[in-house]
N, C-alpha and C positions, 0 to 999 in steps of 0.2 A: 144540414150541417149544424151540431150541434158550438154554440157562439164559446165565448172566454172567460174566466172564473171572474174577473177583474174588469172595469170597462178600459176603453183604448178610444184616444182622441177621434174627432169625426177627421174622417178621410181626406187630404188635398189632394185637388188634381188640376192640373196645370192645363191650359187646351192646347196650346204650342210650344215648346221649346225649341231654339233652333242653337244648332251647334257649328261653332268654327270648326272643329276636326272632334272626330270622335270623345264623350266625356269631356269635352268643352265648349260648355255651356257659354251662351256671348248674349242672348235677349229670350225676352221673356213675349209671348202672345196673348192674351186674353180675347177671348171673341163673342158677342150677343150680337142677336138679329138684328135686324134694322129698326122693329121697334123700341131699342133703346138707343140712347141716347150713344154719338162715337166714342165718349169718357168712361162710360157707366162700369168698364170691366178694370179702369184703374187701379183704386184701392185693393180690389183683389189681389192684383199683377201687382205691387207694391208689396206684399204680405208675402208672395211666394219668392219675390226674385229676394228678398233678403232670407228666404231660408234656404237658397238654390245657391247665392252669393252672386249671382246675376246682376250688371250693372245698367244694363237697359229693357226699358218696359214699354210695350205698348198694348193699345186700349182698342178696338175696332168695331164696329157693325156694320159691315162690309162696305161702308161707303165714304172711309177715309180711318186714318190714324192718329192717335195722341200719342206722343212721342214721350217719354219722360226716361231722365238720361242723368242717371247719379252722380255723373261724374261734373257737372254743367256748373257752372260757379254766377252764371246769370241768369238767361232763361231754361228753365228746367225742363220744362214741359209745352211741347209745340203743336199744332194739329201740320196733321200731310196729309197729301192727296195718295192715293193708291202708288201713283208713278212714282210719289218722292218716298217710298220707300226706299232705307240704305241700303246699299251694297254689302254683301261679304266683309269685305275690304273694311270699307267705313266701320262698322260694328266690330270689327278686332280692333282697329285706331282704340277705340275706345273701353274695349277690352283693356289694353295693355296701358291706357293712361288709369282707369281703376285700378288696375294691379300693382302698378307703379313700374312695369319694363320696359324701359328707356333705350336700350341697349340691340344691336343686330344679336351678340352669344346670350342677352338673358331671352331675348325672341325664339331662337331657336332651341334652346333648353324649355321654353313654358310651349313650345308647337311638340315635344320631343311623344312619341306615339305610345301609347301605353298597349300592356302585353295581351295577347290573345291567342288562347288556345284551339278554338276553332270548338268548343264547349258550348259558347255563345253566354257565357258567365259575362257579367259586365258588372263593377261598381256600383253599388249604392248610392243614395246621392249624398248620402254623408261620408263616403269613403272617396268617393268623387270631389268634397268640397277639400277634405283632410289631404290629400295626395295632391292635388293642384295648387292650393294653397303656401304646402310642402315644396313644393319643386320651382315655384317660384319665389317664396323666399328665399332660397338656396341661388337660387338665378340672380338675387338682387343682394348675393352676397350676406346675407346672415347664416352666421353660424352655429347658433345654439338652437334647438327646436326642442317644445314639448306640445308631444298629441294628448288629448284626453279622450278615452272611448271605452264607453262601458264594457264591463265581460261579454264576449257573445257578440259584438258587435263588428268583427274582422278587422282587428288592428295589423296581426299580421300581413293580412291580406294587401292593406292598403303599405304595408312596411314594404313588400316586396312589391308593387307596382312604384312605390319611392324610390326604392333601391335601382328596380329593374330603367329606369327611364332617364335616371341619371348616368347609368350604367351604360345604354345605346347611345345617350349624345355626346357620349366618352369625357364626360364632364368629372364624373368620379368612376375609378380605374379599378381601385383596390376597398372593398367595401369590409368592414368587422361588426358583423349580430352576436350583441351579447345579450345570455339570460343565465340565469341563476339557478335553472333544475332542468336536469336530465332531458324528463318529459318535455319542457317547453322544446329543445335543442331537436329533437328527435320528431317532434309533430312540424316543427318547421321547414326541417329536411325533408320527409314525406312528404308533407304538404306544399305548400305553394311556393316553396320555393326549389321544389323538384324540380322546374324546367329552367332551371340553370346547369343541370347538368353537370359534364366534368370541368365546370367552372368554377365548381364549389366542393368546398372539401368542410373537414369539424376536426378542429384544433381539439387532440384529444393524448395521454398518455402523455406531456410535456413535451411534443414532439415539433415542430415548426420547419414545415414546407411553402418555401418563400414561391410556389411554382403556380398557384392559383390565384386566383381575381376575387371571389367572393368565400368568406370565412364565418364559420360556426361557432364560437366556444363561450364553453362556462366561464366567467368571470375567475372563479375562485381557483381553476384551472389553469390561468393565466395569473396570478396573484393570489396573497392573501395566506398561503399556509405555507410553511416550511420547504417542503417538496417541492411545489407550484411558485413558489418565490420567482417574481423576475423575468417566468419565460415569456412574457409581453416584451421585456428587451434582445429576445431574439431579431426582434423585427427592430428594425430605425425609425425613431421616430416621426419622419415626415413619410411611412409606409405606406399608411389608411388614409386613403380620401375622405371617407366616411364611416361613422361608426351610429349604429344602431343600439342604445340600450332599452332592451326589454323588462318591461314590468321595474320601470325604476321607482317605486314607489317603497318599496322596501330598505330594509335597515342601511342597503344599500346607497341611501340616498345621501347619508353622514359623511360627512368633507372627508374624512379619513380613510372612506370603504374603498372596498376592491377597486369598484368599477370607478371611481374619481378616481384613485391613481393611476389605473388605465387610462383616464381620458387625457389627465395632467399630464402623460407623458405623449401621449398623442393631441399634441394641444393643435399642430395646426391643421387637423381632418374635423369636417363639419359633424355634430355632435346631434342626433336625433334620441330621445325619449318618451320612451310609448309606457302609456300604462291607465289603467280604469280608475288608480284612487290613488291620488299625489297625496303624497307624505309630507303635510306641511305641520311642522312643529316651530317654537321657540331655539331647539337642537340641531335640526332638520329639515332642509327644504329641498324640492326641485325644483321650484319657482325660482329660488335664488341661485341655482347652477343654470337651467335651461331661458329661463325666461316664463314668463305668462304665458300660459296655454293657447297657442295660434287658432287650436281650433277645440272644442268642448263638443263632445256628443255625449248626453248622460241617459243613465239605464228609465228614467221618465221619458224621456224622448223617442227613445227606441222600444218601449213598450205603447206609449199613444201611436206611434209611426206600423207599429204591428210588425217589427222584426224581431220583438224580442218577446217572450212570454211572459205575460204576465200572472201575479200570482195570488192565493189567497193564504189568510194564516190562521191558523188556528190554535186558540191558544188553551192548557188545558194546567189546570191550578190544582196541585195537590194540599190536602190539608198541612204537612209539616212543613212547605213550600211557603203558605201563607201565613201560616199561624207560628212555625217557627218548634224545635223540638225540644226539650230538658228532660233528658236522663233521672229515671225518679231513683228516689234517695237507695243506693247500694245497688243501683244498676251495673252490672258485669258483660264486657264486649265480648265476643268468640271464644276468647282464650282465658276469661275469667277474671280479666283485669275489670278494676273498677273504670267507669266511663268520667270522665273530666264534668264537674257540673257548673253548666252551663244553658245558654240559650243557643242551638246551631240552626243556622239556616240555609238557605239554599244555596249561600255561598263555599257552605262547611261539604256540603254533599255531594261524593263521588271524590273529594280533593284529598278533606282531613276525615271525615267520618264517611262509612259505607255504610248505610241502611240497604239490605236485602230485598226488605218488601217495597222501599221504592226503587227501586231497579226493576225487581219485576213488575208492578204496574208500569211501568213507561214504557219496558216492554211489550206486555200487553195491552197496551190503547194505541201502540204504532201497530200493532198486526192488527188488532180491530178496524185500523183504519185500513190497511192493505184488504184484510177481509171482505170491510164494503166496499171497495174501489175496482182494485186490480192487485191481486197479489204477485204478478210478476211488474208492476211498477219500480224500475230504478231506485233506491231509495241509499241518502248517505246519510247516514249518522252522527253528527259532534259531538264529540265525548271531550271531560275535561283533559283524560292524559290517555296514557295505553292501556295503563292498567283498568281505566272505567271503559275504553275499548274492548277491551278483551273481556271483560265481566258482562258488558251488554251481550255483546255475541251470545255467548252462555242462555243470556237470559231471551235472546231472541230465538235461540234455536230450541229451546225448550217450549215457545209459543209455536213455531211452526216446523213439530215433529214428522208430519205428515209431506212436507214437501223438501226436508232436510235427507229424509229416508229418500228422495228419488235423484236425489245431487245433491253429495256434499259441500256444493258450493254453493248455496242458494245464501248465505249467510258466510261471510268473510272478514274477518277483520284485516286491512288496511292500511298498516300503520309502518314508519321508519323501521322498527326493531325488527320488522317480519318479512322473512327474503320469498315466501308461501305468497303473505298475500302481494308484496308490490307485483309478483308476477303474474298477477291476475286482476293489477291494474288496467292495463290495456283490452280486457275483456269487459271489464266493466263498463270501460269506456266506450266501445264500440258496439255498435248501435246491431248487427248482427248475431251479438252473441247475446246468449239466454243469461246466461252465468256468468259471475256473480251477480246475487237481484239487489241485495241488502250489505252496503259494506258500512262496518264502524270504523269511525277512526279519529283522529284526533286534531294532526297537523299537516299530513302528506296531503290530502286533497281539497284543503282549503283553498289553493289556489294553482291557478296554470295544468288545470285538469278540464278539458274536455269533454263533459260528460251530457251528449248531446240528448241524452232520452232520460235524464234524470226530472221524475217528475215527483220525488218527493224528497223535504229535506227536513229534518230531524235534530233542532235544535235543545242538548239536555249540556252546555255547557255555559258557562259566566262570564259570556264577551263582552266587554267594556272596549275594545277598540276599532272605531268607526272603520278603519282602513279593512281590517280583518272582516268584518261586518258585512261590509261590501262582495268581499272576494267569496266568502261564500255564498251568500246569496246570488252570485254570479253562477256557481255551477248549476242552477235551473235556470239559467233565463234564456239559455239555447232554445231554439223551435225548431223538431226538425218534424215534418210532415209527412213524411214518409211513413213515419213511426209512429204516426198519430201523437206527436208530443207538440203542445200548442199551449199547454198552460203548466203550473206547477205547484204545489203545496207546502206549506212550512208550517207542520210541529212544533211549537214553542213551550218546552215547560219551564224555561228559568226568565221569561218576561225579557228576551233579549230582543224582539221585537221593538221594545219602544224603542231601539233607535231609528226605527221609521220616521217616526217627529223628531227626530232633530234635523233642524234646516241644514246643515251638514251635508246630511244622507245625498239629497241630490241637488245640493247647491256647487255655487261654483269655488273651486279650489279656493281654500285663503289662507294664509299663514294664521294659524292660533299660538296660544300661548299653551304650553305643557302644564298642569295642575301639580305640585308638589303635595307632600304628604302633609306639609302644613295647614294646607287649607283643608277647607270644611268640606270635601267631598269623599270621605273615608277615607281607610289605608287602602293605598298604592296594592295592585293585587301582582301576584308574579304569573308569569309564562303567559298564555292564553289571552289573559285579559289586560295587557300590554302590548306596545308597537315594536317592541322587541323582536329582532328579528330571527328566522330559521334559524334553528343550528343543519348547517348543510356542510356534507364533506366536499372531495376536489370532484367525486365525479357525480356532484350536482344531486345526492340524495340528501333528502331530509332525514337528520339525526335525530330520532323521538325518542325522552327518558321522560319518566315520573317526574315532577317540577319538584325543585328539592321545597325544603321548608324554610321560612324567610329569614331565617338566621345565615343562610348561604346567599353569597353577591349574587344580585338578580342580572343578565346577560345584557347590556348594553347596546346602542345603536354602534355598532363597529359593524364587519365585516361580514359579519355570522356566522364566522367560522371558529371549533372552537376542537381542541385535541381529543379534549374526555369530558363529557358531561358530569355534572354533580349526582352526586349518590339520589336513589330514589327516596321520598320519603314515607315516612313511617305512618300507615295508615290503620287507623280503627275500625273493628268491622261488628257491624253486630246485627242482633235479630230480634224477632218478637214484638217487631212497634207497627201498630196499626195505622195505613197508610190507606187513604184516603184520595178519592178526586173531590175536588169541593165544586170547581166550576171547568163548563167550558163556554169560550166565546170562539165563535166563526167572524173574522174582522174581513169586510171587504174595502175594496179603496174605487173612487170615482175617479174622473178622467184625469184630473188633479195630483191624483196618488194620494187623496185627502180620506180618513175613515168614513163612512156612510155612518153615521151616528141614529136613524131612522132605523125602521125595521126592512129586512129583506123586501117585502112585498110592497109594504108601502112605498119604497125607494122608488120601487120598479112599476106603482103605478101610477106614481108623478112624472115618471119619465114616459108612460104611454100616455096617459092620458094630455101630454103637454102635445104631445104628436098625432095621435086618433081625438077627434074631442068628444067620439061615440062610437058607440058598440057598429051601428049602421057603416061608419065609415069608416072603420078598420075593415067590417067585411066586404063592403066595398073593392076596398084595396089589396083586400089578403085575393079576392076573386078575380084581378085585373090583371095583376101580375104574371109573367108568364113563368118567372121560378121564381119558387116560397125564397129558395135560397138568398135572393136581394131583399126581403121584409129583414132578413137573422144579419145581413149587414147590415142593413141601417138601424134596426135596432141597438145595434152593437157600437155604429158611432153616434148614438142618439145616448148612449153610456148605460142600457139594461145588461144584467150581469143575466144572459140566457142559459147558460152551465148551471148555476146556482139556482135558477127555477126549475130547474127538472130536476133536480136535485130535493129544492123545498116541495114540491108537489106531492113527490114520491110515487108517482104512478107512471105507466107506461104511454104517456100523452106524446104529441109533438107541439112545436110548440104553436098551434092555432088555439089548442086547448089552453091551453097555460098562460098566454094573455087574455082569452074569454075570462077565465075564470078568474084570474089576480086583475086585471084591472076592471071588470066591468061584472063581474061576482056569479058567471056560467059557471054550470054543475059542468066538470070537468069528464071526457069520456075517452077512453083507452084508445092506442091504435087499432088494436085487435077489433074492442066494440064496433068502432067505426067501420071499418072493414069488414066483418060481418053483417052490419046493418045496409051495407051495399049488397052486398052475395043475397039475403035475404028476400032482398025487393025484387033481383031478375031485371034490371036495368038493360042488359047486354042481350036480348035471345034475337036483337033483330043482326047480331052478328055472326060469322057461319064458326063452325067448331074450333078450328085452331086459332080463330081472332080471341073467340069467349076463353078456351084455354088461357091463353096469353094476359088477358086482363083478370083471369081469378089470380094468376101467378103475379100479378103485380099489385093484386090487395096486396094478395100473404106478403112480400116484399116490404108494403108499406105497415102489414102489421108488426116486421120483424127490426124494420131497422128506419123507417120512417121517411117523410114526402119526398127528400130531393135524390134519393134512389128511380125512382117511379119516374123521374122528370129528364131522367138523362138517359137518351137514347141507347146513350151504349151498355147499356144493362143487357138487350138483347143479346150480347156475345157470351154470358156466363148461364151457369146451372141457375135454374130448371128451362130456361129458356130456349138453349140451346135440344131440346127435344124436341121441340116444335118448329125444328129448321133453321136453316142459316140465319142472320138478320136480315137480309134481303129479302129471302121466302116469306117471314112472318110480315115484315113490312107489306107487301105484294098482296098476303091475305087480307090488309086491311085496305086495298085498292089505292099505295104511295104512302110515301111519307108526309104526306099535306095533312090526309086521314087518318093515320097513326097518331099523330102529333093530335090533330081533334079531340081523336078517340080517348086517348089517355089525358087531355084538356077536361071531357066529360066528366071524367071516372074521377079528375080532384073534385068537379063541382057535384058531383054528388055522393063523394067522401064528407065535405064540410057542408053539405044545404042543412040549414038549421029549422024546417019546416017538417 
């Protein structure tokens, strides 16, 4: 198994957790043998129950208990004897005094069963702490709730086991999910909130059927433009029990917007807000509408935790990018105007000036990278507007004529203005279809897109704003496995990266102060590099136009809805300027999300050798092991970046070779070599013909795709395999599976004998 581009926290594991009812967690176990001490699994059991939300911990080595009990306001911590372990019973008492339910209806609201499909899908334990959390505060009467949860991490998910559970203890009757684009409305529907059935219907065409229990609709659909004026007062105001706003981090979040006047008129239904990156401004809060965030799970979290992909970036510096461009004296653009003299820099390019030859280099270093990777790689594009949307396209598909000629869709632009590409939105997204591989676009897929196998992202625009920041780096940090998509890439040529260091990035929400143009931090930039919200019509599309020029009023935190955008503006285009890469850096981050500031290999031979203290006893360990596959996890939470060593090697190694050789300075040798230098020697003649078959076919195997193929039995059910008999029959030839399992034990240790 080839490891993560990025490293990801060492693994927690819990030895016991015991549950009052299903996804309710109530104590925590730690267990050591008897030759520790009965406390000694404490401190551990203390470190997980506060990441579980567990309020009781105990310590064991099987020959009695330490009790330690959060909620305890004298003695905290007690030893028991085996028998005095508590009841069921007793450990929810205590449950419900931590949580604060006092009450028989808020008892039976936090006991209320959460949904199953018979899928065998269960919670996370951070959707698990967000949803319990959720439903008991709702039990203990508060009303205003904000979740915090990275992109990627199943906010919906957990929205609809909120909904769904308050919904069975008939607590809340009449439920309203609101979101602000199409796409969200429409993946909610499919998705998990399918099995409500015809319980649920989507508030759509200003229509209002008072006849179902659970409702869909756009905000803006319900409020906010002309048309859509008011029809939330179809309904009476004490209608909704509860209302769900989605993704409220948006412009949305301004005392004025749609979705506050929705809720002000639905004042007395419990008010829930989800979203990955709260929009705290001087302006604009939802700390100050919802409250402080009940529960924070952030995208560091859920990349140490291994649900989310982590990524690497790579950053690639053009010379007019750094050094900046001046028009020399009587320089003429496209059309033979004189060029404005000045200094333009990265900020100017692609907005107010069009240089050619950088478009097509940026072009071509994103297909060079597709080239050496994967060139059917998911791949999205930031572009400043449409129009450098649509210009890239151009210059992308003229790099990849060759697989443009076999589908026209391999290359799409993406964008509000284009009825072509949103329809080949949903293809994109879906992890089935081939096409489209490469979509440009501007503002449509920065956020509340789905895009579960995008493993590459293509930053060529001039984002100043953290919230924005966020949301698209969210469209890689999906993993889905199936698809082989586990890590992700980001292209950087305008240094929008650095907002990795700012504590910001993945700190916890705080109201800031908004920057005026009077201060010393430049001019205020329009469109893009602002928190300015969507222009979105009623039925939830993004309105995308060329950003006018700053003499036209820049769009405010209102509603986001807007009649007619401002005229596009008026762009320079020119040619003939020699355009340069000057540098590229490969940045990686440690378990911290902090930059490796060391080089690649030395990084990675601090971290083996902190773990092997010699070459002896890595081989030791690499030879004891019964799958190579558990070295590549623990190396992995030990924080080696294993991706990026097969990568720096550049040869066909696995990775036994590639720690010889980077931490302890072996001459590195191919799979193939190795494999052949088995075949070579005739190791196998005391086996009878289809056993020795069988073992040449799981060299070639391990020359073709490396050791943890070879180690899992069930390779015997595929080609070439399968000509040598059932798995059974071959197994049989090698007199059971006790000896098969040997056999190919053998066959690794004289794969790696280094004699």
């Amino acid at each position: 198994m080839r490891g993560h581009l990025t490293t990801r926290g060492k693994r927690k594991r819990a030895d016991y957790i015991l549950y009052y009812k299903p996804n309710i967690p109530i104590a925590i176990i730690e267990a050591k043998d008897n030759k520790h001490s009965i406390g000694a699994g404490m401190q551990q059991g203390l470190e997980y129950a506060d990441i579980l939300d567990i309020p009781c911990i105990f310590s064991s080595n099987g020959d009695g208990f330490i009790f330690h009990d959060r909620t305890a306001t004298g003695e905290v911590e007690q030893e028991l004897s085996n028998e005095q372990f508590p009841t069921p019973e007793q450990l929810w008492a205590i449950y419900k005094r931590y949580k604060g339910i006092e009450t028989e209806d808020q008892e039976e609201i936090a006991q209320q069963d959460y949904f199953f499909d018979g899928s065998g899908r269960t919670p996370r334990y951070y959707q698990q702490i967000a949803i319990n959390r959720t439903v008991e505060a709702i039990a203990r009467g508060q009303n205003r709730i904000l979740l915090v949860m990275a992109t990627g991490t199943g906010k919906t998910y957990a929205a609809f086991q909120i909904i769904y559970r308050l919904w069975k203890a008939n607590r809340k009757k009449r439920i309203l999910f609101l979101a602000d684009r199409t796409a969200l409305i429409d993946q909610t529907r499919r998705g998990d909130f399918k099995h409500f059935k015809d319980k649920m219907t989507v508030v759509q065409n200003r229509k209002v059927d008072k006849a179902y229990e659970i409702y869909l609709a756009l905000y803006q659909g319900l409020s906010g433009n002309k048309d859509a004026k008011d029809v939330y007062k179809q309904f009476s105001a004490d209608f909704f029990d509860l209302i769900v706003v989605d993704e409220c981090h948006r412009g949305s979040a301004a005392d004025d917007s749609a979705w506050r006047e929705i809720l002000t008129y639905f004042s007395s239904a419990t008010h829930i807000g989800l979203t990955a990156t709260p929009k705290e401004t001087d302006e604009v809060s939802n700390m100050e509408y919802f409250g402080d965030p009940l529960y924070t799970y952030s995208l560091r979290q859920g990349i140490n935790d291994g649900f989310l992909a982590p990524y690497r970036v790579v950053r690639i510096g053009l010379n007019i990018d750094l050094e900046g461009w001046r028009p020399p004296e009587g320089f003429l653009d496209k059309k033979g105007n004189p060029v404005e003299d000045r200094i333009y820099n990265r900020k100017d390019f692609d907005r107010l000036l069009v240089i050619e030859e950088r478009r097509r280099l940026v072009a071509q270093k994103v297909s060079e990278f597709l080239k050496g990777t994967d060139r059917f790689s998911k791949t999205i594009v930031f572009c400043c507007d449409i129009e450098h949307a649509d210009g890239f396209r151009k210059e992308l598909i003229n790099q990849n004529g060759d697989l443009v000629q076999e589908n026209s869709k391999y290359v799409m632009k993406i964008t509000g203005d284009d009825e072509d590409g949103k329809r080949e939105l949903d293809n994109f997204t879906d992890p089935g279809q081939r096409y489209p591989v490469i979509a440009t676009t501007s503002k449509l897929m920065n956020t509340g897109i789905d895009a579960q196998t995008c493993k590459l992202i293509v930053l060529d625009s001039n984002i100043r704003s953290m919230t924005e920041f966020k949301q698209i780096i969210g469209r890689g940090t999906r993993i889905n496995e199936e698809y082989g998509k586990r890590y992700f890439t980001i292209l950087d040529f305008r240094n929008t990266t650095d907002l990795f260091a700012d504590p910001d990035f993945d700190g916890d929400p705080v109201q800031i102060k908004t920057a005026t143009q009077d201060e010393d931090l430049g001019p205020i930039e329009t469109d893009e590099e602002t928190d300015s919200p969507p222009i979105i019509d009623e039925d939830g599309d993004v309105i995308e136009f060329d950003p006018p020029p700053m003499e036209y009023p820049l769009p405010g935190p209102d509603d986001g809805i807007h009649e007619t955008p401002p005229p596009p503006r008026e762009k320079t285009y020119v040619n003939g300027i020699d355009v340069t890469q000057l540098s590229e850096r490969n940045m990686y981050f440690d378990a911290d999300g902090k930059p490796i500031t060391v080089s690649l290999k030395d990084f990675t031979r601090e971290q083996i050798l902190s773990h092997y203290a010699s070459l002896d006893a890595f081989l030791q360990e690499w030879s004891a092991v019964d799958r190579k596959e558990a070295i590549v996890v623990e190396l992995q939470e030990q924080g080696v970046l294993v991706d990026e060593l097969f990568q720096a090697v550049g040869r066909e190694c696995d990775l036994f070779d590639i720690i010889c050789h980077v931490a302890f300075d072996q001459p590195p040798l191919t799979r193939k070599e190795r494999a052949n230098n088995v075949k070579n020697r005739g190791y196998f003649t005391k086996y009878g013909e289809t056993a020795r078959n069988v073992l040449d076919a799981l060299l070639d195997k391990y020359a073709d795709e490396g050791i943890q193929h070879i180690e899992d039995i069930g390779i015997l059910h595929v080609s070439p395999f399968s000509q040598f008999g059932s798995p059974m029959q071959i197994i049989t030839d090698f007199g059971g599976t006790p000896k098969y399992r040997k056999a190919v034990k053998e066959l690794e240790q004289k794969l790696y004998a280094t004699g």
